[in-house]
C-alpha positions in Angstrom: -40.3 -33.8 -16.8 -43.4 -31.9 -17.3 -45.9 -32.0 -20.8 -48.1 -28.9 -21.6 -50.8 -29.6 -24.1 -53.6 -26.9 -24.8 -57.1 -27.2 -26.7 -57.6 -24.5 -29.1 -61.1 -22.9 -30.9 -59.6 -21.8 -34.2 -62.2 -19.6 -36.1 -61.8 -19.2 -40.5 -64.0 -18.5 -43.4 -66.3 -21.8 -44.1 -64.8 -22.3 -47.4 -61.4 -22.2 -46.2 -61.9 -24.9 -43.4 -60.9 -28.1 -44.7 -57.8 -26.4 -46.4 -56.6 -24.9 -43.0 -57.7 -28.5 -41.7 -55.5 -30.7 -44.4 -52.7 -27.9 -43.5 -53.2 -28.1 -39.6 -53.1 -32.2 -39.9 -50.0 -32.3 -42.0 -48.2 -30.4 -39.4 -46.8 -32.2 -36.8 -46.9 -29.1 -34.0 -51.2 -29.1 -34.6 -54.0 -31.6 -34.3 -57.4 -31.7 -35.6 -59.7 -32.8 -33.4 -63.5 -31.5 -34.7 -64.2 -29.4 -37.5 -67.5 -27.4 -37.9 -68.6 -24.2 -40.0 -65.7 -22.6 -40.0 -64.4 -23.9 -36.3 -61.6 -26.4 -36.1 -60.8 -27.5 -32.3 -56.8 -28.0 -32.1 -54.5 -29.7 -29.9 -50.9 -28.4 -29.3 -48.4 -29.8 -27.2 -45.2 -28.5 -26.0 -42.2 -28.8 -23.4 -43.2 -25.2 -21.4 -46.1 -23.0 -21.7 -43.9 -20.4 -24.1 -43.6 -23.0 -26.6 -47.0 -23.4 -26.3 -47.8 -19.4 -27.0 -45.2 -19.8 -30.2 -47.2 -22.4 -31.6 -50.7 -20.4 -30.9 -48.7 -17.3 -32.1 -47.5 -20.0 -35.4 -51.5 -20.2 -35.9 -53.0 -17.0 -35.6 -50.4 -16.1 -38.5 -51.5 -18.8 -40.8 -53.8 -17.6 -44.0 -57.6 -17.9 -43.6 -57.4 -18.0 -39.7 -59.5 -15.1 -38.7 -59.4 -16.1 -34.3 -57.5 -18.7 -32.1 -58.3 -19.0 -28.7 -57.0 -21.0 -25.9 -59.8 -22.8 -24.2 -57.4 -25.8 -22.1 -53.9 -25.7 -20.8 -52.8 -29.0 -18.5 -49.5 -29.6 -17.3 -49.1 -33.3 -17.7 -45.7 -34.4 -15.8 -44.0 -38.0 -15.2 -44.3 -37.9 -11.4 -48.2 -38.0 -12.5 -48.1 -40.9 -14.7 -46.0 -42.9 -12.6 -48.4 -41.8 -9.5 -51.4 -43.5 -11.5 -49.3 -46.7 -12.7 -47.9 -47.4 -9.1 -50.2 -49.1 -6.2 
């Protein structure tokens, strides 16, 4: 089974940053990783990559999100994990 998870730059108004943030965090599709003047870098994960657009899609919609880019996509996958655990 495969994981996609994807890094995000989302761009809003400075005074709507740590609203979107406390919105973003509540959610359990988004995560906060770094906020700063009016930048909030987001993780997303998802089974396929067209989850993944849904999600970004999801985000660009929200209120006070003016940009949201994709800056990293990785395919995570069990054969992967198991490679690194195994000898």
């Amino acid at each position: 089974m495969s994981w996609h998870i994807a890094s995000l730059v989302v761009r809003c108004r400075p005074e709507q940053a740590e609203a979107l943030r406390q919105r973003l965090d509540d959610s359990s599709e988004f995560s906060v990783r770094g906020a700063e003047q009016g930048r909030l870098v987001v993780l997303v994960e998802g089974e396929n990559e067209y989850q993944l657009a849904d999600r970004l899609a999801e985000l660009r919609a929200l209120p006070g999100v003016l940009a949201a880019d994709l800056v990293h996509h990785e395919i995570d996958s069990d054969e992967v994990a198991d490679a690194a655990v195994t000898p």
